[in-house]
N, C-alpha and C positions, 0 to 999 in steps of 0.2 A: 504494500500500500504506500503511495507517495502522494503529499498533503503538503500543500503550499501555505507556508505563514505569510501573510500579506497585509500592507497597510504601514502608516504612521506609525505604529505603532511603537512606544521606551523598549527600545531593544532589551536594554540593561536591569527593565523594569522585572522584578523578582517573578511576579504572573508569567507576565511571559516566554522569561528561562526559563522556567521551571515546567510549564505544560510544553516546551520543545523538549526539554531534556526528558521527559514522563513518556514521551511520543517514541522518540530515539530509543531508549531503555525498553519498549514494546515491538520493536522491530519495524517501528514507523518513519519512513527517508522522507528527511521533512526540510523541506526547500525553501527558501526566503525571497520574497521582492518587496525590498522597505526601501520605503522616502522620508529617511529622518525629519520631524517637526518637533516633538515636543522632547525634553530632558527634564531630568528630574528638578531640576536647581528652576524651570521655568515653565514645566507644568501649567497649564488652565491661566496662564499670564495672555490677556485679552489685548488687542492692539493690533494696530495696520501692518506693523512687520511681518506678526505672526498671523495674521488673514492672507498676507499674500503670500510668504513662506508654504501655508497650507494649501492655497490654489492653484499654487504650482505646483507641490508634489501629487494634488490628486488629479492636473492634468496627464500628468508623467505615467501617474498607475494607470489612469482609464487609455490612455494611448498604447500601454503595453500589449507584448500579444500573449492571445488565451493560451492558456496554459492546459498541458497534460497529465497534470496531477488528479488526483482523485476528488480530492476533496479541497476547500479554500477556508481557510484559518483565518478571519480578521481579529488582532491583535489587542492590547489594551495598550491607549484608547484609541478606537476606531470608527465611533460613529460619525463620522464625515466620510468613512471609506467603501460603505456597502455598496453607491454607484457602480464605482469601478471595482468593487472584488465581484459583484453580478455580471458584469462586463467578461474582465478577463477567465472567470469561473467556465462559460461558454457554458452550460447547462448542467455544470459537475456540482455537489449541494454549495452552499455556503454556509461556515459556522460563524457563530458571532458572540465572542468572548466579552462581552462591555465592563464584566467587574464592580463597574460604577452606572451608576443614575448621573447625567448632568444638572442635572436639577437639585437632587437628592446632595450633590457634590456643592456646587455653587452658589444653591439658594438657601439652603434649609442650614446643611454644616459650615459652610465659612462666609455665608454672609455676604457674597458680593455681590446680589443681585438683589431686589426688594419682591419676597413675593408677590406676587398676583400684577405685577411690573408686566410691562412688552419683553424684557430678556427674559425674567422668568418663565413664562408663558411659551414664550418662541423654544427655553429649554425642555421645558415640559414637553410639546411638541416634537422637536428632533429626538428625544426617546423614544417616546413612540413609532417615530417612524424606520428609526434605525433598528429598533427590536423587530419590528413587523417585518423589517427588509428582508431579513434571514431565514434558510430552513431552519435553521434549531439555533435557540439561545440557549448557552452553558453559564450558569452564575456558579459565584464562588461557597454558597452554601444553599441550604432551602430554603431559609427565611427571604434571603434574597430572589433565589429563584420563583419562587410565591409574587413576592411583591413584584418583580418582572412581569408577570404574567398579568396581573390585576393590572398593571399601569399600562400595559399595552396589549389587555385584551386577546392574548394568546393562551391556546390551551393548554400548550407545553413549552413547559422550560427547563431545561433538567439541572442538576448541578455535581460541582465536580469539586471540593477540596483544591486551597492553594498551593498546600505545600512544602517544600524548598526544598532547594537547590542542593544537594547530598552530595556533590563535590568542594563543595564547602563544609555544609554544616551538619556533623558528625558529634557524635560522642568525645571530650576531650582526656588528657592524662592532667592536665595542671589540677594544681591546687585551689581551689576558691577562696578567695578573699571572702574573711568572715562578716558578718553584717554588712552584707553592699548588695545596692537592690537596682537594680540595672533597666532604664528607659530607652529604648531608638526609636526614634521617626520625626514626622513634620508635626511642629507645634502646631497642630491644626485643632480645634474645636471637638472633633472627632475622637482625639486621643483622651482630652478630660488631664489638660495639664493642671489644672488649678486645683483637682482632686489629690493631686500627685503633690503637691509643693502646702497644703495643706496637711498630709497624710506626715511629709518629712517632718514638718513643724512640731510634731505629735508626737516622733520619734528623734531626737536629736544624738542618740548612741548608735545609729544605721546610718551608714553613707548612700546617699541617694547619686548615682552618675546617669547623669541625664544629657544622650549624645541626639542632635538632630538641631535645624534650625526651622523659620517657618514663621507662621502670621501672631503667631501669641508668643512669641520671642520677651517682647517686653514684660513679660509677668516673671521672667527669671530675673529682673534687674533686683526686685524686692528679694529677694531666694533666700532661702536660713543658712544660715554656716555651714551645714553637713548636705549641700546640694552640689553637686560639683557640675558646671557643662563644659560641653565639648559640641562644638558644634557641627561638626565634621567628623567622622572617621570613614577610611575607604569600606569598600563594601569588602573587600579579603578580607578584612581585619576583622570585621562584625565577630565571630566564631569565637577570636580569641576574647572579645568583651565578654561575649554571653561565657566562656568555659572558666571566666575571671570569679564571674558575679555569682551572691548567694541565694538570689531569685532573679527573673527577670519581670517585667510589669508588661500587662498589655495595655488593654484601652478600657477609658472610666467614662467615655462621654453619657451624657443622657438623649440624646438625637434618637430619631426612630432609624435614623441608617445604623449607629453605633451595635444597637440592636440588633442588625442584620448581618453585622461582618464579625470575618473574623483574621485579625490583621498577620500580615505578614510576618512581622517581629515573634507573634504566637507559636508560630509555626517551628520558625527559626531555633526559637530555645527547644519546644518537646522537643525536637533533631537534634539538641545537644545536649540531651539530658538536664537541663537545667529547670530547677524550680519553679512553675509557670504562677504568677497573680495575675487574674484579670476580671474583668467586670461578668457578670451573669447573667447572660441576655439568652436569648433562644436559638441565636446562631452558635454560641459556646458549646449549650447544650446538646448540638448535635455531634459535639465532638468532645466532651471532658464530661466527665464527672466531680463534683467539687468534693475536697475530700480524697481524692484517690488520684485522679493525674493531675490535678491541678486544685488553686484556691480560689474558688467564685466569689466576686463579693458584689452586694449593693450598686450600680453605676450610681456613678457626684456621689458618693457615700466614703469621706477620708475617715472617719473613725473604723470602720470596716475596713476601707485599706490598710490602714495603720493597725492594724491588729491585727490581720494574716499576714503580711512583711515580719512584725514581729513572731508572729508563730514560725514561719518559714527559717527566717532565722536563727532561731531558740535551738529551733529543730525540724531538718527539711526534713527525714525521716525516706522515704519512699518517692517521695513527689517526682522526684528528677527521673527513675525508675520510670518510674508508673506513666508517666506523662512519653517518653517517650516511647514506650509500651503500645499505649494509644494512637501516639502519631504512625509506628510501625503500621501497624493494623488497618487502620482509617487512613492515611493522608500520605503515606512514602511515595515513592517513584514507582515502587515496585506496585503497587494498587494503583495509584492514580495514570499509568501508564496504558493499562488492558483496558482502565474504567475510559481513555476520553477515544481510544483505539475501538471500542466499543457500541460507541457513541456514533462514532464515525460508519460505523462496517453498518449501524440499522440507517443509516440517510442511502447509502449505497444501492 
């Protein structure tokens, strides 16, 4: 089977390696035709550069010729790409990975749009139609998959686990640094940084390292003593953070998307055995157990944070274990690899 990744799509984006490398690991020859637009440092950054950046890589795609692959992959993010991946597809299915709601993304979690706005509105609308474009939408859990389907009126949506990237992110030999509770990503709304730097507050004998930068940047200016950032670290390095730290933290936001995901950094730690704390939402649920692979706590709840950090701490016990036990089972390369190969062979 050979299945073309195609689109705009963050090469480097963790989604993305990670469902090529699950493909490849199933015996899937998985082809690329990308027109770089968006990076991670400029992401959903609106402006005339990046409109015409974009108008021109998707003249480029829909000019290309049809392809003899089986199947057509559009990437994350790709909903401005369904035109031309129908185009060069030539009748072969189309899949369409979106990950995100742009709506969901722009209006509701960071706030740059004003609901019930003309951009909102127009967002609301390019999901739906970009969902519709596709034979099959793949989300990255069921809650999301659900909500896909109710937003765009589709009977099926199926979903497939994020993952990661297991030439990276493995089990480590180092030693953990005792009391250290370890944050990655974009201070975005979504992660519930304010839950986290209150939760610190509460615990001042745990070192909180908090690596990422982003739109709530300025809430670390106030930060307590025992917060340390880092705004940057390369993405090789990530492994040795997480096989550093005595837990790792997910996401605390209270958003109805917060609820639906389940973030990459998640993932990252089960694959490294490391201590999982994260919020308890219903997309968690389809993957941990609190208690057992991981610690579920209240989302915007820092008293509950701050009190599984310290339990974790005191005593991870099993968690590291068990959690990646979990991830084994549910979310590795070696499952998520047959599960999107799978996927593919019923559109065929």
């Amino acid at each position: 089977m050979r299945v073309l990744l195609f689109g705009t799509y963050e090469r480097g984006y963790p989604r993305n390696a990670q469902v090529s490398a699950a493909l490849r690991r199933a015996g899937v020859e998985v082809a690329e035709r990308h027109e770089p637009v968006w990076t991670s440092r400029d992401q959903w950054r609106a402006g005339l550069r990046t409109a015409v950046r974009l108008l021109r890589a998707e003249v480029r795609l829909a000019l290309g010729p049809r392809t003899d692959a089986d199947a057509v992959l559009v990437g994350y993010p790709g909903h401005f790409d369904l035109p031309a991946a129908r185009r060069v597809a030539g009748g072969a299915p189309v899949l369409f990975n979106p990950l995100v709601s742009l709506w969901d993304t722009l209006v509701e979690d960071r706030g740059r749009f004003q609901a019930g706005g003309v951009a909102a509105l127009t967002l609301r609308r390019l999901d739906r139609w970009a969902l519709r474009a596709a034979d099959l939408v793949v989300a990255d859990t069921q809650a999301n998959a659900d909500h896909f389907a109710a937003l765009a009126g589709l009977e099926r949506v199926e979903s497939c686990f994020v993952g990661a990237e297991e030439r990276l992110f493995t089990p480590g030999d180092a030693a953990r640094e005792p009391g250290t509770a370890l944050f990655v990503g974009k201070l975005i709304p979504l992660h519930g940084l304010e839950t986290i730097l209150a939760a610190a507050r509460l615990l001042p004998q745990i070192r909180f390292r908090v690596v990422g930068d982003g739109q709530l940047r300025d809430l670390l200016d106030d930060r307590p003593p025992n917060v340390e950032h880092v705004a940057w670290v390369p993405y090789e390095r990530l492994p040795d953070e997480l096989h550093r730290a005595t837990c790792a933290l997910g996401i605390f936001g209270t958003s109805a998307k917060a609820a639906r995901v389940i973030p990459n950094k998640a993932f990252q730690a089960l694959a490294c055995a490391t201590p999982l704390v994260t919020a308890d939402t219903p997309a968690a649920r389809e993957l941990l157990v609190d208690g057992e692979s991981a610690l579920l706590v209240p989302p915007g709840d820092p008293d509950a944070l701050a009190a599984a950090v310290s339990r974790v701490c005191d005593d991870p016990g099993q968690l590291g274990p068990a959690g990646l036990a979990a991830y084994r089972e549910r979310a590795s390369e070696e499952v998520l690899g047959p599960r999107w190969r799978t996927l593919i062979e019923g559109l065929l």
